[in-house]
N, CA, C and O atoms as a printed pandas DataFrame, in Angstrom:
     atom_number atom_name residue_name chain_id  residue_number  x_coord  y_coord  z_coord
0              1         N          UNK        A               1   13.458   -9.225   17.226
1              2        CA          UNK        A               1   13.798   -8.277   16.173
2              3         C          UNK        A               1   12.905   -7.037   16.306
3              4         O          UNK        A               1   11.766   -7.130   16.764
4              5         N          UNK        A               2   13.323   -6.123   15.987
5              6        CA          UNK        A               2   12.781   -4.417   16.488
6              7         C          UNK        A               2   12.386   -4.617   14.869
7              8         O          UNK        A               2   13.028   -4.979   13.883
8              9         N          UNK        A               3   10.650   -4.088   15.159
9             10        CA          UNK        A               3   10.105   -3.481   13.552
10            11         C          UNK        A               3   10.711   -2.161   13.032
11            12         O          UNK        A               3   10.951   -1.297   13.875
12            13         N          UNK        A               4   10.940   -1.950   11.949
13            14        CA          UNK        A               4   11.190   -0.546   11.741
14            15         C          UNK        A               4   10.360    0.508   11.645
15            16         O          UNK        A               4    9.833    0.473   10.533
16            17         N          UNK        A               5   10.097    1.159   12.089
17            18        CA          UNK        A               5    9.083    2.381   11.929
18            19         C          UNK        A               5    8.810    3.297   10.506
19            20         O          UNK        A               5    7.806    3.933   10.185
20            21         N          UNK        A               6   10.185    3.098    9.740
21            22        CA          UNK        A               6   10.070    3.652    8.403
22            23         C          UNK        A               6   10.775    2.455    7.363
23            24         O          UNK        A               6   11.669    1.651    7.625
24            25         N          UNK        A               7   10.134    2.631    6.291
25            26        CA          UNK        A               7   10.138    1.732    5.027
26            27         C          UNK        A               7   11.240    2.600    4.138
27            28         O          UNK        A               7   11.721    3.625    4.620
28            29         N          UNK        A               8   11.492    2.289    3.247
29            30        CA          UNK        A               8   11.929    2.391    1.767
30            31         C          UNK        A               8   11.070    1.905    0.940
31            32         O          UNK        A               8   10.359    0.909    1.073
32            33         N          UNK        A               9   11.167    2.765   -0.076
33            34        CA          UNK        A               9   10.040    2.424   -1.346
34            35         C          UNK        A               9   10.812    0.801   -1.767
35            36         O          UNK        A               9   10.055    0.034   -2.362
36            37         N          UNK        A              10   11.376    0.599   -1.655
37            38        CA          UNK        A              10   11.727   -1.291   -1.952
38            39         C          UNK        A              10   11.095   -1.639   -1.010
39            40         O          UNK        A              10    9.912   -1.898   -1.230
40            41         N          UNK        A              11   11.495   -1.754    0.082
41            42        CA          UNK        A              11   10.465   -3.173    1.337
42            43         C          UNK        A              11    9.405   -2.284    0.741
43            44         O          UNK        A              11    9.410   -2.604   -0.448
44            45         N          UNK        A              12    8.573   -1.420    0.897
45            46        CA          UNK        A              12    7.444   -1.662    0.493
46            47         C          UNK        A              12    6.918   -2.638   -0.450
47            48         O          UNK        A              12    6.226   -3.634   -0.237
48            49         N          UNK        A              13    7.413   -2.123   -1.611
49            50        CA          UNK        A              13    7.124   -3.141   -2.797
50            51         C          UNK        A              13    7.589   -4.540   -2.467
51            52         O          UNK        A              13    7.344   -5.423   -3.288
52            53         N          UNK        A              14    8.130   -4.789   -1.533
53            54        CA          UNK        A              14    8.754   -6.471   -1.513
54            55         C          UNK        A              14    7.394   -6.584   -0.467
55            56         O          UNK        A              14    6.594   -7.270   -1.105
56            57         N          UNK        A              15    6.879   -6.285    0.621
57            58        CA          UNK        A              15    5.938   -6.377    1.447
58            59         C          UNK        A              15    4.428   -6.482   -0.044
59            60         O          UNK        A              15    3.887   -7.499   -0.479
60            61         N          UNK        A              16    4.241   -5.370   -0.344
61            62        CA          UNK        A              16    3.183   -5.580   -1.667
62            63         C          UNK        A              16    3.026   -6.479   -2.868
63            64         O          UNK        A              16    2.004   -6.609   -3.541
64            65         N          UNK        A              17    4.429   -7.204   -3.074
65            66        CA          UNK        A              17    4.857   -7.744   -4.007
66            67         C          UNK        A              17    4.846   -7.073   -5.252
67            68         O          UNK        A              17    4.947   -7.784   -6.251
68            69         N          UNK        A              18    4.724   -5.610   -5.426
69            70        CA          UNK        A              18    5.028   -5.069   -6.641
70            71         C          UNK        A              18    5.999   -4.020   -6.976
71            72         O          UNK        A              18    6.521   -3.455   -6.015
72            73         N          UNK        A              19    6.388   -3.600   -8.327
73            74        CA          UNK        A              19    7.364   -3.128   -8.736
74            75         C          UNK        A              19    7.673   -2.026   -7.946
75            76         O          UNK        A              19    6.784   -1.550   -7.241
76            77         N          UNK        A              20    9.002   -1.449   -7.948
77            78        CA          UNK        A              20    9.268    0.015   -7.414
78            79         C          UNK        A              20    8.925    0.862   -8.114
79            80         O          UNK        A              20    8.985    1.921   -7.490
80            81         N          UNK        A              21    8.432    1.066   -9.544
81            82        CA          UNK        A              21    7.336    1.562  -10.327
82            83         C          UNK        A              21    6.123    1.784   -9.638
83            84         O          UNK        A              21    5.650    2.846   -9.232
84            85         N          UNK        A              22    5.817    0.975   -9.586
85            86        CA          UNK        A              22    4.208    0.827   -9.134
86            87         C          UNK        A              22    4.292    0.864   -7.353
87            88         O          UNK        A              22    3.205    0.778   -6.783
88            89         N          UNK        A              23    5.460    0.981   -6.543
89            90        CA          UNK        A              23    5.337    1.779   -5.237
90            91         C          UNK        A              23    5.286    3.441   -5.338
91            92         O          UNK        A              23    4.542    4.226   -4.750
92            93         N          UNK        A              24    6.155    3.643   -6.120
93            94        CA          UNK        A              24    6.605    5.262   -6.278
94            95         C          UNK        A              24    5.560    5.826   -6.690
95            96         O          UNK        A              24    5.380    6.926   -6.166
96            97         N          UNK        A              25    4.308    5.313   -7.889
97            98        CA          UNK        A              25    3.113    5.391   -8.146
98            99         C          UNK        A              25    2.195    5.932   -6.888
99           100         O          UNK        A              25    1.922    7.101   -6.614
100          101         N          UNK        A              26    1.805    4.729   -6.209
101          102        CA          UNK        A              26    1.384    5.153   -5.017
102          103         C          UNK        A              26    1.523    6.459   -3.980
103          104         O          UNK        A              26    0.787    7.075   -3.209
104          105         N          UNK        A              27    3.208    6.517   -4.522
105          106        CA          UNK        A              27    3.315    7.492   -3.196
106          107         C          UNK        A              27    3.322    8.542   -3.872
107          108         O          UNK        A              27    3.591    9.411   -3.042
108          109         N          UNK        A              28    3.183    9.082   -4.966
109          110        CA          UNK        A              28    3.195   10.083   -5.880
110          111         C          UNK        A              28    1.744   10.689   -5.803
111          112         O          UNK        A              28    1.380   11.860   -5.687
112          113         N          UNK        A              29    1.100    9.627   -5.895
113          114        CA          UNK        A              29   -0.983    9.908   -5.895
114          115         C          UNK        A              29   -1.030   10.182   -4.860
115          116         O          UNK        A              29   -2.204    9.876   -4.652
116          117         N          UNK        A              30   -0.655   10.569   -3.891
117          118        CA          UNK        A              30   -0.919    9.922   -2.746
118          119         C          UNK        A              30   -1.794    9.326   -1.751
119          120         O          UNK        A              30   -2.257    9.822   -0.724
120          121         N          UNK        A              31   -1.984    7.719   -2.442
121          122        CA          UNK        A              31   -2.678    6.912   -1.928
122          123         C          UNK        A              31   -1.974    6.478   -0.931
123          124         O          UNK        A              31   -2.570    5.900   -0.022
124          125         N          UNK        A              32   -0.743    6.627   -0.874
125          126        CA          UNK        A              32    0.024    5.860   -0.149
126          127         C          UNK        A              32    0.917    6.761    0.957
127          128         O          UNK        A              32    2.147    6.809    0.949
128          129         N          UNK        A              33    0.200    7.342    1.743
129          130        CA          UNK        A              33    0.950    8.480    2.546
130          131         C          UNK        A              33    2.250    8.456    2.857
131          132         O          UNK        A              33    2.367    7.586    3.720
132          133         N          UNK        A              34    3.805    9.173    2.513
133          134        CA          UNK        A              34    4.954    9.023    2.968
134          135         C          UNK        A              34    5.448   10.278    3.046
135          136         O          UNK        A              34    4.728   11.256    2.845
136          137         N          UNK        A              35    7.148   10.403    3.444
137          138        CA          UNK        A              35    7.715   11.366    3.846
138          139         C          UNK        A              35    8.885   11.417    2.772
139          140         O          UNK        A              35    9.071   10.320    2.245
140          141         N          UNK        A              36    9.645   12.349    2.363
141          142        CA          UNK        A              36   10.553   12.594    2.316
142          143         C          UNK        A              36   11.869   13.321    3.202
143          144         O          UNK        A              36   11.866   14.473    3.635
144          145         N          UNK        A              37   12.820   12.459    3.320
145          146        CA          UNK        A              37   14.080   12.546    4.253
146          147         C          UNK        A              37   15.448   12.505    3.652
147          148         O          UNK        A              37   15.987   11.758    2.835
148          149         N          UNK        A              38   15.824   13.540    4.315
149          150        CA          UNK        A              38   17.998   13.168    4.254
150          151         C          UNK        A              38   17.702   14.292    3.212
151          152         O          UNK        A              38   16.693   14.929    2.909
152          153         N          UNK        A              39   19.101   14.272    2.755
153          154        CA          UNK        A              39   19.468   15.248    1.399
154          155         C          UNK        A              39   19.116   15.337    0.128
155          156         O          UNK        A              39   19.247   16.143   -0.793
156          157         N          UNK        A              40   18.685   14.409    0.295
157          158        CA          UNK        A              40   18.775   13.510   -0.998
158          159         C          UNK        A              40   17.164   13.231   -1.439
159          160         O          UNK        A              40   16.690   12.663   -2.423
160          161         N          UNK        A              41   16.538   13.881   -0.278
161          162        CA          UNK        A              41   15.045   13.651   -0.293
162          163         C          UNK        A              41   14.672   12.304   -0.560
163          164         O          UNK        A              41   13.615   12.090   -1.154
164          165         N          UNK        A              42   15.304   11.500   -0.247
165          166        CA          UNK        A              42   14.241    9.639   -0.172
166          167         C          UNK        A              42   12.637    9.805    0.287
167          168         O          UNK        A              42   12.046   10.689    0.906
168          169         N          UNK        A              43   12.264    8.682   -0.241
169          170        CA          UNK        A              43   11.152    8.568    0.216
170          171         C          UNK        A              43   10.948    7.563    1.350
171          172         O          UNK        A              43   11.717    6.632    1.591
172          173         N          UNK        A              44    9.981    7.810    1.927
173          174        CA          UNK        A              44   10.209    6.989    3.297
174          175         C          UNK        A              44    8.875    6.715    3.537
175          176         O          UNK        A              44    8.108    7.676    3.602
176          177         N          UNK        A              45    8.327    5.283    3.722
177          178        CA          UNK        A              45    6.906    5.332    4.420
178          179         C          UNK        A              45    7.003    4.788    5.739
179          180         O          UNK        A              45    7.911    4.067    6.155
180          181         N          UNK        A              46    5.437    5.412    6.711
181          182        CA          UNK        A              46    5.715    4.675    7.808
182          183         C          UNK        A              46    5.343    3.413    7.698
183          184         O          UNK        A              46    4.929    2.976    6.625
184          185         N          UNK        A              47    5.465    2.479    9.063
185          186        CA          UNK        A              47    4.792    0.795    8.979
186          187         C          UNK        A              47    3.452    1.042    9.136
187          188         O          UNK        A              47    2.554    0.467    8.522
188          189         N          UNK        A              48    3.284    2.163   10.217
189          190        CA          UNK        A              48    1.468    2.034   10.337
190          191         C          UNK        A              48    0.514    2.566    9.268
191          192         O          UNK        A              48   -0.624    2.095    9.249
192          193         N          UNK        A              49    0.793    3.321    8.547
193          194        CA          UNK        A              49    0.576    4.020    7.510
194          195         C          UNK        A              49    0.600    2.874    5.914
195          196         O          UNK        A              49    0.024    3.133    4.858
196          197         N          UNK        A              50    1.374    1.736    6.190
197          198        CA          UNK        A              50    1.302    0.851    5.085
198          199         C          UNK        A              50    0.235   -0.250    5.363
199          200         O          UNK        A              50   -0.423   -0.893    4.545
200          201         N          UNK        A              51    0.230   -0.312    6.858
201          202        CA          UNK        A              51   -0.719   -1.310    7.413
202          203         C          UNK        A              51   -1.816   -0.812    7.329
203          204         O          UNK        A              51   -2.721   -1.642    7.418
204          205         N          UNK        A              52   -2.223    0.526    7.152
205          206        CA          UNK        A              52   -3.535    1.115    6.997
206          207         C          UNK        A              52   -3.789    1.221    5.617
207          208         O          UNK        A              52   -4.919    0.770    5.429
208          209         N          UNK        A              53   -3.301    1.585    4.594
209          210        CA          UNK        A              53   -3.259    1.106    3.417
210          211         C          UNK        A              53   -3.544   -0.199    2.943
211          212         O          UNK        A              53   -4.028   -0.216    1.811
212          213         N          UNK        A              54   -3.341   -1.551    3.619
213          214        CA          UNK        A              54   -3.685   -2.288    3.218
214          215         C          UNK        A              54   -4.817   -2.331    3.994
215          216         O          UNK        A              54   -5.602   -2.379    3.047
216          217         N          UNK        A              55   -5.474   -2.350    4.884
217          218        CA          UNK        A              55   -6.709   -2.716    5.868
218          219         C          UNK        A              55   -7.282   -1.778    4.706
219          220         O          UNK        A              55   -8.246   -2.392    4.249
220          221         N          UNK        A              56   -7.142   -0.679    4.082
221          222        CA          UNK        A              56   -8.487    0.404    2.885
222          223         C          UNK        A              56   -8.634   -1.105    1.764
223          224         O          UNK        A              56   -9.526   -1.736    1.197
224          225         N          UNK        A              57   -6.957   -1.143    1.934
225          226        CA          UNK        A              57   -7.247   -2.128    0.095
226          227         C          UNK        A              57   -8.454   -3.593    0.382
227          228         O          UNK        A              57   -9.153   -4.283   -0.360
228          229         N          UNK        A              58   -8.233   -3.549    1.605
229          230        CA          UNK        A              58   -9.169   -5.072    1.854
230          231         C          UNK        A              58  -10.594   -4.308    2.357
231          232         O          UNK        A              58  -11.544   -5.063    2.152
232          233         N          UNK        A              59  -10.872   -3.443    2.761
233          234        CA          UNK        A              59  -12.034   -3.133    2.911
234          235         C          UNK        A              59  -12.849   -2.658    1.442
235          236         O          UNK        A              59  -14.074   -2.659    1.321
236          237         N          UNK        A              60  -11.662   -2.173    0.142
237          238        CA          UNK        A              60  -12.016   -1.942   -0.831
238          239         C          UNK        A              60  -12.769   -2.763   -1.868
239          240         O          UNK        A              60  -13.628   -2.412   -2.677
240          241         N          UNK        A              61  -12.087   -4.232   -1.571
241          242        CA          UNK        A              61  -12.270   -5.644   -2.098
242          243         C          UNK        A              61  -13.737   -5.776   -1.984
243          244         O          UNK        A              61  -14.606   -5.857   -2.852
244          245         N          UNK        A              62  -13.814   -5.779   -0.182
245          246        CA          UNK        A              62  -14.822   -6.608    0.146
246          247         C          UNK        A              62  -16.561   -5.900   -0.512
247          248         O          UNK        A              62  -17.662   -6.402   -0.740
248          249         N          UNK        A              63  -15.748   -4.022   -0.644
249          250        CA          UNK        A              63  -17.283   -3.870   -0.847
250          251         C          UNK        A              63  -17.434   -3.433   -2.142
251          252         O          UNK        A              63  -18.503   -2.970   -2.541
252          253         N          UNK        A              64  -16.216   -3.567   -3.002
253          254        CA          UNK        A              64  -16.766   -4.436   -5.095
254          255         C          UNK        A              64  -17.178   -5.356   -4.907
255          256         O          UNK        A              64  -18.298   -5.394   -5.416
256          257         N          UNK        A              65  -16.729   -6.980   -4.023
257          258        CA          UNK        A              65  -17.471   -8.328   -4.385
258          259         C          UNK        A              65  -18.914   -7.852   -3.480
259          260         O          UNK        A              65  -19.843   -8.539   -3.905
260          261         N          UNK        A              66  -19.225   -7.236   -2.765
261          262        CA          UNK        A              66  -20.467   -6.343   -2.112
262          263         C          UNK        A              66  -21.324   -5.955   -3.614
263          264         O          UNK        A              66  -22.411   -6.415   -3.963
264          265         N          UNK        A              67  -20.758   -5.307   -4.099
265          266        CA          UNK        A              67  -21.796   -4.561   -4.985
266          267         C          UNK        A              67  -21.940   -5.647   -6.016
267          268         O          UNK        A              67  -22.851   -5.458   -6.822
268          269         N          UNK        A              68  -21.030   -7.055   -6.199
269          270        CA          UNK        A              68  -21.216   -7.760   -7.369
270          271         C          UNK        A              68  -23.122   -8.274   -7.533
271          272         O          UNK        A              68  -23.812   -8.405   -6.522
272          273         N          UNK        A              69  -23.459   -8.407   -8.376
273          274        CA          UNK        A              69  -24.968   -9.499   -8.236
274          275         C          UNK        A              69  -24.401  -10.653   -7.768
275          276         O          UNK        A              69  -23.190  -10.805   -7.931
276          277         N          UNK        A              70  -25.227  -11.731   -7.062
277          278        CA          UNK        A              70  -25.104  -12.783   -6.075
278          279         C          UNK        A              70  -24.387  -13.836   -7.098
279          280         O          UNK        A              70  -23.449  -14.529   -6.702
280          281         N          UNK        A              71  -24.781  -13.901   -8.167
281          282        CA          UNK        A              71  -23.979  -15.305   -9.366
282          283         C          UNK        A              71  -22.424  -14.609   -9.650
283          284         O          UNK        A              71  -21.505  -15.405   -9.847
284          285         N          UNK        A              72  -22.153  -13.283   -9.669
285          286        CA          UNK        A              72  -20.970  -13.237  -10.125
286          287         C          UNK        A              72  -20.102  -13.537   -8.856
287          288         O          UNK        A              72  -19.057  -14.177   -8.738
288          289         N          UNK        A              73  -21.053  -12.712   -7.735
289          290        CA          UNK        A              73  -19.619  -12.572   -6.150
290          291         C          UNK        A              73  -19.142  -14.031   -5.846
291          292         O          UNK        A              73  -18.110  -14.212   -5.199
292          293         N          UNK        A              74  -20.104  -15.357   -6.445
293          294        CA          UNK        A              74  -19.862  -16.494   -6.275
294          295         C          UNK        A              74  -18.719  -17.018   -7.605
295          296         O          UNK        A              74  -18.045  -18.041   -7.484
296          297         N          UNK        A              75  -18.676  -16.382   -8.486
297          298        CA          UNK        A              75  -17.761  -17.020   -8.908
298          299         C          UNK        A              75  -16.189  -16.313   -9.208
299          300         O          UNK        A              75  -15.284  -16.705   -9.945
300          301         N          UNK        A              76  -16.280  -15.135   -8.331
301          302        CA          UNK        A              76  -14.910  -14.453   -8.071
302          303         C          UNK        A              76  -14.286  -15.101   -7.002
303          304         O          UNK        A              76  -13.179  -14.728   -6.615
């Protein structure tokens, strides 16, 4: 199966597991780098660009439970 190179704000959110609210969010701030295409101006993200988005969100994680004191990072 060929990956697709561009998303729709749905597979995104089905890949994120959250609302198309809360994708369009993203791409509005833009935390979430995308394009608009066609006539109709859709929004479009790339795959590498979502995959880098998540590699920030997990590097984001790691360095809040980083800054936690040692009793809390243990019980998150």
């Amino acid at each position: 199966m060929v990956e697709k190179r561009f998303l729709t704000l749905a597979d995104v959110g089905e890949v994120l597991n959250i609302s198309s609210s809360q994708t369009y969010a993203l791409v509005r701030s833009g935390e979430l780098p995308a394009i608009q295409v066609g006539g109709r101006g859709q929004w479009r993200v790339e795959s590498a660009k979502l995959e880098e988005y998540i590699a920030g969100a997990y590097r984001k994680a790691a360095e809040a439970r980083a800054a936690l004191p040692q009793d809390e990072a243990a019980d998150a």
